[in-house]
ZADRENLUM-317148 format. One line per 4 residues: for each residue y, z, x of C-alpha. Coordinates in nm, 4 decimals, padded with zeros to 6 digits, always signed. Each point is the difference from the previous one (the first is absolute). Last residue first. Layout:
BEGIN
Y,Z,X  ...
***
This chain:
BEGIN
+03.0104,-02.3124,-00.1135  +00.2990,+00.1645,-00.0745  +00.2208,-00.1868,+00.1664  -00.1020,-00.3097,-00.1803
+00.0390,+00.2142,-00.3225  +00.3728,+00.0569,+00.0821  +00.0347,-00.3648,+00.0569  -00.1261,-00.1124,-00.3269
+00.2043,+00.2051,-00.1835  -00.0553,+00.3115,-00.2657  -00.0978,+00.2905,+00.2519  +00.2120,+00.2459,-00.0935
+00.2970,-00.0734,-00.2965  -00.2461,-00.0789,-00.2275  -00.3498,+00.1117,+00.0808  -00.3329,-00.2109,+00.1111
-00.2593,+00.2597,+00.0416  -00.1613,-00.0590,+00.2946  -00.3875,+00.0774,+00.0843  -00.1061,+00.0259,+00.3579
-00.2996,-00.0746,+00.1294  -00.1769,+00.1924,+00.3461  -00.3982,-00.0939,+00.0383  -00.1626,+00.3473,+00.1828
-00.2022,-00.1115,+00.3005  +00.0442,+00.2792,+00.2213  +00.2687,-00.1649,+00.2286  +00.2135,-00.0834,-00.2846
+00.0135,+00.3684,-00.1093  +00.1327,+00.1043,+00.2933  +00.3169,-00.3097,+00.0057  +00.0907,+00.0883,-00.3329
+00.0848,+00.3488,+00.0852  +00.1907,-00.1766,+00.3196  +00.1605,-00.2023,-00.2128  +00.1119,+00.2677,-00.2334
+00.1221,+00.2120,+00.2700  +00.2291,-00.2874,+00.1098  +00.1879,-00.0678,-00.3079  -00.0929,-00.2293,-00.3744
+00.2610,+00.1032,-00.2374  +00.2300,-00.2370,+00.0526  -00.2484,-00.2808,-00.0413  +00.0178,+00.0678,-00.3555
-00.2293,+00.0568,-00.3243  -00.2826,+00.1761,+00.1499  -00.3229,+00.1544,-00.1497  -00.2930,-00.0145,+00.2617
-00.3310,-00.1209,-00.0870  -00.2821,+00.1432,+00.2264  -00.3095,-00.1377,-00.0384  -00.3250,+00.1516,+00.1102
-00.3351,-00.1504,+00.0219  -00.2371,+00.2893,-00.1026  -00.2629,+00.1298,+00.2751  +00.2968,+00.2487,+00.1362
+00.0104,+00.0300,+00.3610  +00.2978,-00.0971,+00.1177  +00.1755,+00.1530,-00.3288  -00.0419,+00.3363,+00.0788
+00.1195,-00.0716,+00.3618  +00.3248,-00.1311,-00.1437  +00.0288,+00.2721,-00.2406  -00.0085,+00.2802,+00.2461
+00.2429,-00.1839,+00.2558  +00.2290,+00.0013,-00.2906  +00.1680,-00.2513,-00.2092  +00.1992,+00.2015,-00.1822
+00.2906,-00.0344,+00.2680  +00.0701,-00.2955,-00.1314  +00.2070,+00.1915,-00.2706  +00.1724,-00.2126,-00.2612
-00.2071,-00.3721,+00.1442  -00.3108,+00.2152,+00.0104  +00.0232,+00.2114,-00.3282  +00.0431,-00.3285,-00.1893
-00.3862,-00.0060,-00.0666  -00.2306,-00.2052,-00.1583  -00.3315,+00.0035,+00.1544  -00.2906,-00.2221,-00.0162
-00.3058,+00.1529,+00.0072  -00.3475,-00.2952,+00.0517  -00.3375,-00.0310,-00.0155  -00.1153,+00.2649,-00.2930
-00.3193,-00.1381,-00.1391  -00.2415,+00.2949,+00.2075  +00.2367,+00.2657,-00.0756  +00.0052,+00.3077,+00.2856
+00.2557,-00.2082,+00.1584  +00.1872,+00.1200,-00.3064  -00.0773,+00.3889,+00.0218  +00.1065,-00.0316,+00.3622
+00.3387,-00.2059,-00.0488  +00.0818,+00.2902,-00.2575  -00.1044,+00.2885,+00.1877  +00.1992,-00.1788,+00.2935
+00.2997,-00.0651,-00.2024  +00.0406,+00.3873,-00.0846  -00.0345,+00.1060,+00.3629  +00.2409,-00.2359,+00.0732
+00.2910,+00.1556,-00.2524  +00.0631,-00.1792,-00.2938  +00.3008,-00.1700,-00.0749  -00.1709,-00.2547,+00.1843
-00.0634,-00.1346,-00.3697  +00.3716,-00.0428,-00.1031  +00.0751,+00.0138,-00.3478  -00.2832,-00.1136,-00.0344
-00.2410,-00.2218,+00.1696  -00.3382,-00.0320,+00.1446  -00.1349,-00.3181,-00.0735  -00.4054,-00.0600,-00.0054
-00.2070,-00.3015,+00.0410  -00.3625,-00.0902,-00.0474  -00.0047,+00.1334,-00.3729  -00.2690,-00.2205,-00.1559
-00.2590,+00.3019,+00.0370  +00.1845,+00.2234,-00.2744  -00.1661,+00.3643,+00.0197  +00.1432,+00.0803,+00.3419
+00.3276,-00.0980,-00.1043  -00.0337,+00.2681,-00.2501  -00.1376,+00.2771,+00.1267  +00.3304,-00.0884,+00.2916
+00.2297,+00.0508,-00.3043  -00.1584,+00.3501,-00.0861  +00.0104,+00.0750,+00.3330  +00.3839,-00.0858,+00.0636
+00.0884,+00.2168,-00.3024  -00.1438,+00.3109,+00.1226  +00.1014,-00.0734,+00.3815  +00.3590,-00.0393,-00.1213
+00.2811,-00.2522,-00.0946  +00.1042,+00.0336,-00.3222  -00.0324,-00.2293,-00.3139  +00.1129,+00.2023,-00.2892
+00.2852,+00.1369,+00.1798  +00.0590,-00.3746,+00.1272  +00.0996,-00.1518,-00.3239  +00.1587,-00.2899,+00.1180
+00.3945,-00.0226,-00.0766  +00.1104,-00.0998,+00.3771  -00.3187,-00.2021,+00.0263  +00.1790,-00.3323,+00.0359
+00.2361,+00.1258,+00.2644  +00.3315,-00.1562,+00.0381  +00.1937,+00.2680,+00.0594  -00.2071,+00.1212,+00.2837
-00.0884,+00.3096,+00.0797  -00.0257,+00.1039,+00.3068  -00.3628,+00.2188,+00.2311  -00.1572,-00.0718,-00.3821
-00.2329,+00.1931,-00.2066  -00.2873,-00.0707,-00.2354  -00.2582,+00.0358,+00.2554  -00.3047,-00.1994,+00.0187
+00.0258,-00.2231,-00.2979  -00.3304,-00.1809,+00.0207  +00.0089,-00.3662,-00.0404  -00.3124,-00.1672,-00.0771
-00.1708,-00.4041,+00.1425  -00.2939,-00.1709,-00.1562  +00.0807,-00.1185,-00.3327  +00.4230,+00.0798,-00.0352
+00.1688,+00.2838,-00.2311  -00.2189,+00.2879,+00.1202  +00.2630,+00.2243,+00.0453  -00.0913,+00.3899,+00.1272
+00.2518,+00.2679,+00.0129  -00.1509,+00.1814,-00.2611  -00.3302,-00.1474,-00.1865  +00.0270,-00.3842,-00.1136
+00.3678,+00.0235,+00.0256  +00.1946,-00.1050,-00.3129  +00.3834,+00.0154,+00.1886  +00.0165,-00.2995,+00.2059
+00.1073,-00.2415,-00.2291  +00.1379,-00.2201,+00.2593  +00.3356,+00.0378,-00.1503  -00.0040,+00.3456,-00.1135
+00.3427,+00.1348,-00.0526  +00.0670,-00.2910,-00.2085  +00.3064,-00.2328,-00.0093  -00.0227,-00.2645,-00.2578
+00.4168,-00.0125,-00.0842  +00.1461,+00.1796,+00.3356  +00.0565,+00.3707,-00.0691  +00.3011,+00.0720,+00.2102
+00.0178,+00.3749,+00.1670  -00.1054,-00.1286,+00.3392  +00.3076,-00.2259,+00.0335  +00.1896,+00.3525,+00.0916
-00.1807,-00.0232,+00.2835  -00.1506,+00.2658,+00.2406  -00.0574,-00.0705,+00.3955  -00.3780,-00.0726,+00.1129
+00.0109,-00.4365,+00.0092  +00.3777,-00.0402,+00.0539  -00.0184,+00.2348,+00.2778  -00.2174,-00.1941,+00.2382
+00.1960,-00.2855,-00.0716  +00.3349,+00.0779,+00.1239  +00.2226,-00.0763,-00.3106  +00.1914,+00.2940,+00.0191
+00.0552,+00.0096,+00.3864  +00.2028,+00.2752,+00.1547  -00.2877,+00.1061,+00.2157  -00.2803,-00.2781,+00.0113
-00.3450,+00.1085,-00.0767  -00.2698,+00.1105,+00.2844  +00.0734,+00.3545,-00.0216  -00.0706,+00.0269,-00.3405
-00.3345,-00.0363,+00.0483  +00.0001,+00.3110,+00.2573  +00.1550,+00.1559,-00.2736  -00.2663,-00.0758,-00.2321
+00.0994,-00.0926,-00.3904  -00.0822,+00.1764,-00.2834  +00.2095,-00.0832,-00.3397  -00.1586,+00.1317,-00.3321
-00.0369,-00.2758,-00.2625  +00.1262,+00.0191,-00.3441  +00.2738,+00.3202,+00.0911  +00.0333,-00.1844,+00.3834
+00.1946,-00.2397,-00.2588  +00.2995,+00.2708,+00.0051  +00.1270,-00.1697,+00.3021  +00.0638,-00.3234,-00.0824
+00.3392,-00.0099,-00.0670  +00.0722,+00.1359,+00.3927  -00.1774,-00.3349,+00.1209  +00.2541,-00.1770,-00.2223
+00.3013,+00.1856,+00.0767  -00.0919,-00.0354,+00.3848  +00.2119,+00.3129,+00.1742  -00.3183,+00.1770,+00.1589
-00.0606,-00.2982,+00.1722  -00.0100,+00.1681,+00.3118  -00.3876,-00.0057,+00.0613  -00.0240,+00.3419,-00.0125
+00.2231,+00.0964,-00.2746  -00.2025,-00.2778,-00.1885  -00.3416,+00.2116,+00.0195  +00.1322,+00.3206,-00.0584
+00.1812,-00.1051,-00.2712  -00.3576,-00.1950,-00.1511  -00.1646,+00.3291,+00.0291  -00.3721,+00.0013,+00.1027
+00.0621,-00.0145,+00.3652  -00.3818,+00.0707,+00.2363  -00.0910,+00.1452,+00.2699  -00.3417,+00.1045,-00.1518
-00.1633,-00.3150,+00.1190  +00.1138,-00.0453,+00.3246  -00.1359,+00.3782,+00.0370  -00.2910,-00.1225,-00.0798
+00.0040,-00.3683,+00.1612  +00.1118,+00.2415,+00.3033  -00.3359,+00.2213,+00.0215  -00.2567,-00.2640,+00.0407
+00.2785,-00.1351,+00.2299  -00.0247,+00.3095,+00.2316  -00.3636,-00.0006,+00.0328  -00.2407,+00.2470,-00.1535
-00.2597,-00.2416,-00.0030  -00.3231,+00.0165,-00.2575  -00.2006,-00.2979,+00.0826  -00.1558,-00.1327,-00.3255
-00.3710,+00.0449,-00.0410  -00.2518,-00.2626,-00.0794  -00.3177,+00.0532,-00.1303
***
């Protein structure tokens, strides 16, 4: 069976703390980016009452200072557009919210999504799982057998997503009882991931994780969640850069936002 190496390393530690450090208060936010002035951005403050602003520091350390429009920000800051109802919206697009037991979608033949963790290192405005009902689907080793019973009993399932909120939310020890029970499943052949965690806080990837996933028996995808090339720094290379070398397959998956990444040019960059 394998075991995941338990390191008490410094960057085990900092994703953490990384993680803790966080602004919730859209004030706070703009007073350090001075653009605490913007009428517009300052109109949009009481949206954090529909959907809670979190944001990083060490995230917010790679926007522009005295920038409204830098696009980092655009995608996490509160909107006053956020309190139009659009004619057809619905706060379940993908219609997410029957799960076959909790946390578990079985909307395709042979691949599942598991809802690992129902939180988020930022929350983004545009999320499409802003309204899901996650305190009906939580994230824990109760919940995460009863969905692995399942896979187990449904032999065309050959591929499974871990996803969330943000599914290396969890702590390592967490994703290696899950990776174990899964390589324990005969018809299982593949995990892919989706995560922003990496892009928000590279340091996530840890040396614990990486050697976890050199040795898994699944095929491992990791799909990374980012919307600009602004956001991509040197840690995160380097993060990439391990799990490269242990034969994880890195994708990324863009939203295409107004204001952010809506040009050609900007989605050259990108990619």
């Amino acid at each position: 069976m394998a075991h995941i190496v338990t390191l008490n390393t410094p960057s085990r530690e900092d994703w953490l703390t990384q993680l803790a450090d966080v602004v919730t208060d859209p004030d706070e936010l703009l007073r350090l980016l001075n653009i605490d002035a913007d009428e517009k951005l300052l109109a949009g403050r009481s949206a954090k009452k529909l959907f809670a602003l979190r944001m990083p520091r060490s995230f917010i350390d790679r926007m522009e200072k005295g920038n409204p429009n830098d696009p980092l920000l655009r995608q996490v800051i509160t909107s006053q557009d956020e309190f139009v109802v659009a004619p057809g919206f619905s706060t379940d697009p993908l219609e997410e919210q029957h799960s076959v037991v909790p946390g578990l979608l079985h909307k395709y033949h042979n691949r599942a999504l598991l809802l690992v963790k129902g939180g988020c290192a930022v929350n983004c405005r545009y999320c499409f799982r802003r309204h899901f009902p996650y305190a009906e689907n939580q994230g824990n080793k109760r919940n995460w057998q009863t969905a692995l019973e399942y896979v187990a009993a449904h032999p065309e399932l050959d591929e499974m997503i871990f996803s969330g909120g943000d599914p290396l939310m969890a702590k390592d020890h967490e994703l290696d009882w899950l990776l174990t029970q899964l390589e324990a499943i005969p018809h299982i052949k593949r995990l892919r991931i989706h995560s922003r965690l990496p892009i928000v806080i590279p340091a996530r990837i840890t040396d614990a994780l990486v050697e976890r996933f050199s040795h898994s028996t699944l095929q491992i995808l990791l799909v990374n969640h980012i919307n600009h090339a602004n956001e991509v720094d040197e840690t995160f290379r380097q993060a990439m850069a391990k799990l490269r070398r242990v034969g994880v397959t890195l994708l990324n998956q863009s939203v295409l936002l107004r204001g952010v990444n809506d040009n050609a040019q900007t989605l050259a960059n990108l990619s």
